[in-house]
C-alpha positions in Angstrom: 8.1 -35.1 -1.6 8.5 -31.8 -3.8 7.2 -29.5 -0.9 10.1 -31.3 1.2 12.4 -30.6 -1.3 11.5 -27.0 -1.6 11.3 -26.4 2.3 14.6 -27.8 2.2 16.4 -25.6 -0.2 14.8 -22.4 1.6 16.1 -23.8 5.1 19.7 -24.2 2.9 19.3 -20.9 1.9 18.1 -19.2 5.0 21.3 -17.3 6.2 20.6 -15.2 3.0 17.3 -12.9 2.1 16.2 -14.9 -0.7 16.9 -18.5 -2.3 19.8 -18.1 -4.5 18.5 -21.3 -6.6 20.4 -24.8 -7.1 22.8 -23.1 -9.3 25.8 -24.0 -7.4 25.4 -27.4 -8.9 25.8 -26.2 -12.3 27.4 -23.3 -12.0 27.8 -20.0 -10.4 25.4 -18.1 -12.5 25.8 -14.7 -9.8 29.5 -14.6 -10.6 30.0 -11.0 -12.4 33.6 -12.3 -12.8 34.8 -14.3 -16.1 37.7 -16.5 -15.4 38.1 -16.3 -19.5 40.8 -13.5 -19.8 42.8 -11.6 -17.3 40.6 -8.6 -16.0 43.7 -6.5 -15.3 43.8 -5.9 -19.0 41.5 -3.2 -20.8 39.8 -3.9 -24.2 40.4 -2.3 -27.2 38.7 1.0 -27.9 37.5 0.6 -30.8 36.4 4.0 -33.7 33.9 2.1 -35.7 31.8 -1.6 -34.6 33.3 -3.0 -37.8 37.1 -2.2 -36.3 35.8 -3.6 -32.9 34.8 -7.1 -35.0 37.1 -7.7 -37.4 40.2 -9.0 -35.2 37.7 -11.3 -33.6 34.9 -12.3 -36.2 36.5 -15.2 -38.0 34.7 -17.8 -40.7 33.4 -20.8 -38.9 32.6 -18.9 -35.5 29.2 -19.4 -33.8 28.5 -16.5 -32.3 25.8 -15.3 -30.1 24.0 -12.0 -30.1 22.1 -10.0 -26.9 18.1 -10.6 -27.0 15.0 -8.1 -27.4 15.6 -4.3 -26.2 19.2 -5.1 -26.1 19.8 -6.3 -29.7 23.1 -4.7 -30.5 21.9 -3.4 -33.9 25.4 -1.3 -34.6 27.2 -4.7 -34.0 24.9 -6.8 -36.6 25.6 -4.1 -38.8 29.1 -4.5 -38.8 28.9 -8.1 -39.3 27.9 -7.1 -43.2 30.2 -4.8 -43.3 32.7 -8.4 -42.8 30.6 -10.3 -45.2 33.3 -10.4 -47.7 36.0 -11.7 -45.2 34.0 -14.2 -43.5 32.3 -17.8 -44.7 30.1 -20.0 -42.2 29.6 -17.7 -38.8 26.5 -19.2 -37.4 24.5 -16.8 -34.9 22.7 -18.1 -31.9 20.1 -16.4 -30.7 16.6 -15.4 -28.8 14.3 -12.9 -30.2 15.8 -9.9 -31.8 14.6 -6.4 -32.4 14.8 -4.4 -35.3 16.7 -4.9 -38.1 18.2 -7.9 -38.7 20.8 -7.7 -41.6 23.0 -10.3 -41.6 20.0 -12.5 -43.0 19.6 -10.4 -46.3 18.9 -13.0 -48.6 21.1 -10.8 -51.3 24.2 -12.5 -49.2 25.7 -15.1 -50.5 24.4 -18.3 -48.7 27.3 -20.0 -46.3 28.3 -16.6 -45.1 25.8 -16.8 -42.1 23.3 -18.1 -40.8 21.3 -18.1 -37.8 20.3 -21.1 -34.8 17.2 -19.3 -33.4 16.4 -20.4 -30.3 13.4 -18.3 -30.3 11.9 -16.8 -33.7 11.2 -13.2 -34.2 9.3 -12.0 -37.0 12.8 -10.7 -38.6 13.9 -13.8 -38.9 11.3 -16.0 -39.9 11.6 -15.5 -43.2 14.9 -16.6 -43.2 14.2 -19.8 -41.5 11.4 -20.1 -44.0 13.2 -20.5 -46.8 15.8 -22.6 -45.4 19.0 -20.4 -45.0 18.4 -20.7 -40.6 17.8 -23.4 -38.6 15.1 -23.4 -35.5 16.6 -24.6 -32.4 13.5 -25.8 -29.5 14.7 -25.6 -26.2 13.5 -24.6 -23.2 15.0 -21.0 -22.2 16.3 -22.2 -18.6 18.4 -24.5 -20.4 20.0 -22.4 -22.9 22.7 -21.3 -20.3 23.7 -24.5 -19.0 24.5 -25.2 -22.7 26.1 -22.1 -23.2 28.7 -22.6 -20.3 28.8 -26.4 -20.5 30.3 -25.5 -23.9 27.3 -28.2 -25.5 26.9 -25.1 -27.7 30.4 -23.8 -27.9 30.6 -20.0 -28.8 33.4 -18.3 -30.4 31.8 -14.5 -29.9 28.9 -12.6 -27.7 27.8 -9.6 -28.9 26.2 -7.7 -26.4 25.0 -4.1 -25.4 26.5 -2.3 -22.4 26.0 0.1 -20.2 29.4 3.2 -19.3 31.2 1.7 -16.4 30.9 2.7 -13.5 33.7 3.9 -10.7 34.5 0.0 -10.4 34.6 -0.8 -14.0 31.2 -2.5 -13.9 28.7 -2.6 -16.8 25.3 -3.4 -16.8 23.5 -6.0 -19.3 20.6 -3.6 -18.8 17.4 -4.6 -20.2 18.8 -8.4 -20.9 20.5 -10.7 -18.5 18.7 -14.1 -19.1 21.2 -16.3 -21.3 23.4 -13.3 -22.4 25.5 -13.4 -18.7 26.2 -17.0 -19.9 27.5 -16.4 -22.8 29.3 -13.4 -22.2 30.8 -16.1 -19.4 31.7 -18.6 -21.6 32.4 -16.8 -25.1 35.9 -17.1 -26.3 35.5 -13.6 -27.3 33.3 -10.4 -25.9 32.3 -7.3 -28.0 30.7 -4.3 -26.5 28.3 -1.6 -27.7 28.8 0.6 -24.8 25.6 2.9 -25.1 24.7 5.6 -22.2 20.9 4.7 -22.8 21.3 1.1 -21.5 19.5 1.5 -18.0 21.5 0.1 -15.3 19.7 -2.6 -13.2 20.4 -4.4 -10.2 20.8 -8.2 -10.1 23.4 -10.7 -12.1 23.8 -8.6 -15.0 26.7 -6.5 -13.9 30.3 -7.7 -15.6 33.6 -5.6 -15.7 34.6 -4.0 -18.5 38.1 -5.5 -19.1 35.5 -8.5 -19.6 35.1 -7.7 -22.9 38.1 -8.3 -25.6 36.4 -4.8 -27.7 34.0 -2.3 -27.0 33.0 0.8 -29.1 31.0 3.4 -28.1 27.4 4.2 -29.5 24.9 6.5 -28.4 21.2 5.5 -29.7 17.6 4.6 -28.1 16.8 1.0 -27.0 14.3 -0.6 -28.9 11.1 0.1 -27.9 7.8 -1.6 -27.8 4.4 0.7 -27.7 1.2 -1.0 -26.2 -1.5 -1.0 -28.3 -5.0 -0.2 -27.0 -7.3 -3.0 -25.2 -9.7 -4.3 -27.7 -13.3 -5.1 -25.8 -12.3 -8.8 -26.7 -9.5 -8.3 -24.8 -10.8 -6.7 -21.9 -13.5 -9.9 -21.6 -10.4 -12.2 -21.5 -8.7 -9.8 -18.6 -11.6 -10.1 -16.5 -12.1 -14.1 -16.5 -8.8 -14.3 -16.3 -8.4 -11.7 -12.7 -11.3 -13.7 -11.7 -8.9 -16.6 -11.5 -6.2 -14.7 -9.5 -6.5 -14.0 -5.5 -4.7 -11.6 -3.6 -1.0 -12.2 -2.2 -0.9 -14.0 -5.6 2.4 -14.5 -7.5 2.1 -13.7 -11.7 3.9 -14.7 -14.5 3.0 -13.0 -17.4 4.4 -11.5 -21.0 4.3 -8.7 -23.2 0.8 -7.8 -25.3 -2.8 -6.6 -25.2 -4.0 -9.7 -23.3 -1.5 -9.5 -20.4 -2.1 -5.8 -20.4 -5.2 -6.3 -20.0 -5.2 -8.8 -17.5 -3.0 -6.2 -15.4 -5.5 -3.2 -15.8 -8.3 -5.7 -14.1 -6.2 -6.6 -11.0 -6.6 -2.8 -9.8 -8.6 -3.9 -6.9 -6.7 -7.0 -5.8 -3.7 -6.4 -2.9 -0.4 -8.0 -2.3 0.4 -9.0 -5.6 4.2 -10.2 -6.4 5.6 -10.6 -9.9 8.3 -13.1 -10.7 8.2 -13.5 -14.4 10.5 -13.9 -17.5 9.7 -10.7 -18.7 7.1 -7.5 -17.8 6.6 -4.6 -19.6 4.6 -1.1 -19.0 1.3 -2.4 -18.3 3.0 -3.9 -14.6 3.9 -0.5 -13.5 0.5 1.3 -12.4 -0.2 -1.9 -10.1 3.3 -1.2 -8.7 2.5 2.9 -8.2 -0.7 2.0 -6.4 1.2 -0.5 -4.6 -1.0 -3.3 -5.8 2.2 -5.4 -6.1 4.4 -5.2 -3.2 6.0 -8.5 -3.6 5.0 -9.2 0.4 4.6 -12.9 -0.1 7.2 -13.9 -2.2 9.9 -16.8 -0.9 12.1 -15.7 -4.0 13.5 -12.4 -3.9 10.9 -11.1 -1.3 9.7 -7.8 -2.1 11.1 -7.2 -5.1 10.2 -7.6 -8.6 11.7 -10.4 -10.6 12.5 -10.8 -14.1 15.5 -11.9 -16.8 14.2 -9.3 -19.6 12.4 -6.5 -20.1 10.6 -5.1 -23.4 8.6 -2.0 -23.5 8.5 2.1 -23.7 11.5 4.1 -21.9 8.5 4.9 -19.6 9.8 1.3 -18.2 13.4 1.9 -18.6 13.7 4.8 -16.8 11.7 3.0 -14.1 14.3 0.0 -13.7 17.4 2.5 -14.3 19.1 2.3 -10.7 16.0 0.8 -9.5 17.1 -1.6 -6.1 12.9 -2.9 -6.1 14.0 -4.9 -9.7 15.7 -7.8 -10.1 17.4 -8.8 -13.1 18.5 -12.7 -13.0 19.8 -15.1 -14.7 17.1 -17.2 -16.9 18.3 -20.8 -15.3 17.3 -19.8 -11.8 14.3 -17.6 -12.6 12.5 -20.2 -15.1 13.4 -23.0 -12.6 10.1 -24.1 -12.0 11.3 -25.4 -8.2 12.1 -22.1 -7.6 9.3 -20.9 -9.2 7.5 -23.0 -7.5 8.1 -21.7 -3.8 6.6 -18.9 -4.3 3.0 -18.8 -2.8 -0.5 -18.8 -6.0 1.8 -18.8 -8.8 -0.3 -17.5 -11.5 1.0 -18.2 -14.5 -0.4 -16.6 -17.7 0.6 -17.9 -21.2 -1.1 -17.6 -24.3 -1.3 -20.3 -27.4 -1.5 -20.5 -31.0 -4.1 -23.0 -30.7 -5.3 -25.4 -28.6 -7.3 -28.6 -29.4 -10.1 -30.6 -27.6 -7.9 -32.2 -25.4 -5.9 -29.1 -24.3 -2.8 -30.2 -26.3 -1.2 -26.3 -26.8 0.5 -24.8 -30.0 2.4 -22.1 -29.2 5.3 -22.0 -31.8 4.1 -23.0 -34.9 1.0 -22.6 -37.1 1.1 -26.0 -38.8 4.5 -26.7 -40.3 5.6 -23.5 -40.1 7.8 -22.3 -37.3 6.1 -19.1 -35.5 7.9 -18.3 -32.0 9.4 -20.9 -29.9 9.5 -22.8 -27.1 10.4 -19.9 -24.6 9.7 -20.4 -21.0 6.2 -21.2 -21.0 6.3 -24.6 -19.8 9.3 -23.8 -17.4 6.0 -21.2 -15.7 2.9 -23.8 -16.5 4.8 -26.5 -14.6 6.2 -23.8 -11.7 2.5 -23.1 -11.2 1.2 -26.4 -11.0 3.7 -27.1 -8.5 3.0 -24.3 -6.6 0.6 -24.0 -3.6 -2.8 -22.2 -4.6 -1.0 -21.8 -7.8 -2.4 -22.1 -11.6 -1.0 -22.4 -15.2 -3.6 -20.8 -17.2 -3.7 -20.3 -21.4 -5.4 -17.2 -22.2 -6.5 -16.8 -25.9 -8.8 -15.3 -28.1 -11.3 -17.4 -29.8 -10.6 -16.8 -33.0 -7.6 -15.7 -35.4 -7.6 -12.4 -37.3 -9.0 -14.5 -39.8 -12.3 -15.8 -37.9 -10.9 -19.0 -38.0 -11.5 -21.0 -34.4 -8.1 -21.5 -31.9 -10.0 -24.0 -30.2 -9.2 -27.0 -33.1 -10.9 -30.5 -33.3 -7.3 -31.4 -34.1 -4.0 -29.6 -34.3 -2.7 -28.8 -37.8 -0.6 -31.0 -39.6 3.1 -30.3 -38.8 2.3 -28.2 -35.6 4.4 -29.1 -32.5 3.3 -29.4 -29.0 4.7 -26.8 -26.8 2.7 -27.3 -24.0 1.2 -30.7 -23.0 -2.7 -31.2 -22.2 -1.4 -32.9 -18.3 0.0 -29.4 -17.8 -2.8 -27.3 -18.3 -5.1 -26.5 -16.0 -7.4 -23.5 -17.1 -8.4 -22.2 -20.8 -9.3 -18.5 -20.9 -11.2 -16.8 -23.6 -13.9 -14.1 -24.1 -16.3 -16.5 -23.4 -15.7 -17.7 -20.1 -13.4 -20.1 -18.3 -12.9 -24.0 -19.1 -11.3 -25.7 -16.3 -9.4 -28.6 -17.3 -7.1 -30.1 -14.2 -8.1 -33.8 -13.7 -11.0 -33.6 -16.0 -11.2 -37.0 -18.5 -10.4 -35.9 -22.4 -14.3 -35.9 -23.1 -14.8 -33.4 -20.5 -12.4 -31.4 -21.6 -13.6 -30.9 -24.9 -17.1 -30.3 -23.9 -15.5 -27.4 -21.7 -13.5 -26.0 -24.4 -16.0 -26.3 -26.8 -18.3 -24.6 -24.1 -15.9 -21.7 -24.6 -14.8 -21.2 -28.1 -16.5 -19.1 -30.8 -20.6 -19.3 -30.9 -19.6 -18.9 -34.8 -17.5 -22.4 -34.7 -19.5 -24.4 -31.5 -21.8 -26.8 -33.3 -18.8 -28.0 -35.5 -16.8 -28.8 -32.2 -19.9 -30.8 -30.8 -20.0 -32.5 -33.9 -16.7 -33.9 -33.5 -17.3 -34.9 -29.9 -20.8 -36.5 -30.6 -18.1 -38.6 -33.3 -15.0 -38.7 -31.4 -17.0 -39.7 -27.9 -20.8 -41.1 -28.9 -23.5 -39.9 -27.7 -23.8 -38.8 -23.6 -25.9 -39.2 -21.2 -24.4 -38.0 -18.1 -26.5 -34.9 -16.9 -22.9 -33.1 -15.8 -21.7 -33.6 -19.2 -24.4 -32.6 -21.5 -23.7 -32.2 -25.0 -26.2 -30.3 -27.5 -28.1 -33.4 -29.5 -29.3 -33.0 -33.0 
């Protein structure tokens, strides 16, 4: 039934060179038009970001702000400079970088607060003490709320690149949910900064789409890869081991999917269609490791919604025709996902328990991440043919403590359900758990964790399960 399904949106598709999703349903999520305001009419020029906010920043306004590289730091700034003017502007959000001052506890409480829909380490604190609010959701469905006006917004703050001879400005380094809300915002304010690299794809809107812009020249945020830890490496390895050629990956940002990229060097054919990549991608594509051959989606070129990493990367996507920068609800569409050939999905997990029940936003009670698009890329895999949705994870925390739990921690949420997963990676070796009973799996994953923390996971299966006796199932006996 679902590879009919599939075969059945590429044949609807097939007058164009890629599968432009099930979005007309919804919405048209290509549209670099906003039917909001008349684009005949310029914005205002604005000296300072404070003069581009205040005629729009009003008290009981929810207001969204661009994710990651693109965080529109000069724009949040401003938004202190209002505090005094303003009561009860709620900020909705992904992960931000740098800065992020409008959470300063020194401001009075019920000037603002933030809805994160994903948690960065700036704003954790805030939501730990109870001035924000954690929002789970799954990140392909964040625009359908934003333009279904189920999350109304007043105000999108975004970052901009100059226009070009047409008017149009790039998202740049964001186009995920931000080309929803700049769609469906009442209002649009623009940093207009000549570092934001141009890309190719849905992120392009005109500049009389914005109500203000203002002019800042400063770097994108930047992420630096750290060096590959020996642990690390051991985890890459199993993990390449997994992946054949003309393979399909999905993948994020960190020493573990860096250093699953630097052991595909041998493998051919590779595509990528991901929600975000960063540097470590970018050898594979110079040796031409990943040429995108086999893709259904966007053939030959590289997909993503975001992008986080050095301005090694950003120069590379600057103008770059072979990237693709989409909009979130078609690229974490598992269906679409999904019709793509060995969809390789690599996620990673704050801990995992005996079952394979995954943690990936919370350490017990306390709210870590979010729920992102990792289920969106689990299920995508699954469905896809040749595919796998893999958890790759050390075995231990900083602290030595295990990740592979007889139980989750009190309070922890399940981001990723144990039907979904299909492999556990760590430095010990692979656990294959796709249609293998609960007992199995823990005797796998226990098989894999930390030699340090084995013989109190056995303990708990000898009690949880009895004793065994099948051969194929052995279990150390005391």
């Amino acid at each position: 039934m679902f590879r009919r399904f599939v075969n059945q949106a590429l044949r609807a598709n097939s007058k164009s060179s890629h599968v432009r999703g099930f979005a007309s349903t919804v919405s048209d999520v290509h549209s670099v038009l906003s039917t909001r305001r008349d684009l005949r009419q310029p914005p205002l020029v604005a000296k300072t970001p404070a003069d581009a906010l205040r005629p729009f920043l009003k008290s009981n306004s929810n207001v969204y702000i661009h994710m990651a590289a693109s965080t529109p730091t000069p724009l949040l700034e401003a938004c202190v400079e209002l505090k005094d003017e303003v009561k009860n502007v709620t900020f909705y959000h992904m992960s931000l970088n740098g800065p992020a001052p409008f959470l300063d506890p020194n401001i009075p409480e019920g000037t603002f607060r933030s809805k994160a829909l994903f948690v960065s380490g700036n704003v954790r604190p805030s939501i730990a003490s109870g001035r924000s609010d954690y929002v789970p959701v799954f990140f392909s469905e964040i625009p359908a709320l934003f333009r279904s006006g189920r999350i109304p917004l007043d105000l999108a703050l975004v970052q901009v690149s100059p226009p070009d001879a047409h008017g149009y400005c790039s998202l740049g380094l964001s186009v995920d949910c931000s080309l929803a809300a700049v769609q469906s915002a009442k209002h649009v304010i623009a940093v207009v900064n000549p570092q934001v690299p141009r890309t190719h794809g849905d992120g392009m809107i005109h500049i009389n789409t914005c109500d203000a812009i203002v002019h800042c020249d400063f770097p994108m945020h930047e992420v630096a890869p750290e060096p590959v830890t020996d642990v690390e490496l051991k985890i890459g390895q199993h993990v390449a081991g997994l992946i054949p050629d003309g393979a399909t990956l999905q993948m994020g940002i960190g020493n573990i999917p860096n250093a699953v990229l630097a052991s595909l060097t041998n493998h051919v054919n590779l595509g990528i269609h991901t929600e975000l990549f960063s540097d470590g991608v970018l050898p594979l594509v110079e040796s031409g490791a990943v040429n995108n051959k086999f893709k259904k989606f966007y053939p030959n070129r590289l997909v993503a919604t975001f992008l986080h990493g050095t301005k090694k990367l950003y120069d590379f996507v600057h103008d770059n025709p072979l990237v693709a920068m989409l909009d979130v609800q078609n690229v974490n569409n598992p269906v679409l996902i999904a019709s793509n050939p060995k969809v390789h999905a690599i996620n990673s997990a704050i801990e995992v328990d005996l079952t394979g029940q995954v943690v990936a936003d919370s350490i017990g009670k306390h709210i870590f991440s979010g729920v992102g698009g990792q289920m969106d890329f689990m299920r995508g895999a699954a469905l896809s043919e040749g595919g796998k949705p893999i958890i790759a994870i050390q075995s231990t925390t900083k602290k030595g403590d295990t990740k592979i739990v007889p139980t989750l921690k009190p309070g922890a949420g399940v981001v990723t359900t144990r039907a979904h997963v299909h492999y556990v990676v760590t430095e010990y070796g692979v656990a294959e758990l796709y249609t293998k009973s609960v007992r199995e799996r823990a005797i796998a994953l226990a098989n894999i964790a930390h030699p340090d923390h084995r013989d109190a996971l056995f303990e708990e299966i000898r009690n949880r399960f009895g004793r065994i006796y099948h051969p194929s199932a052995e279990v150390p006996q005391n």
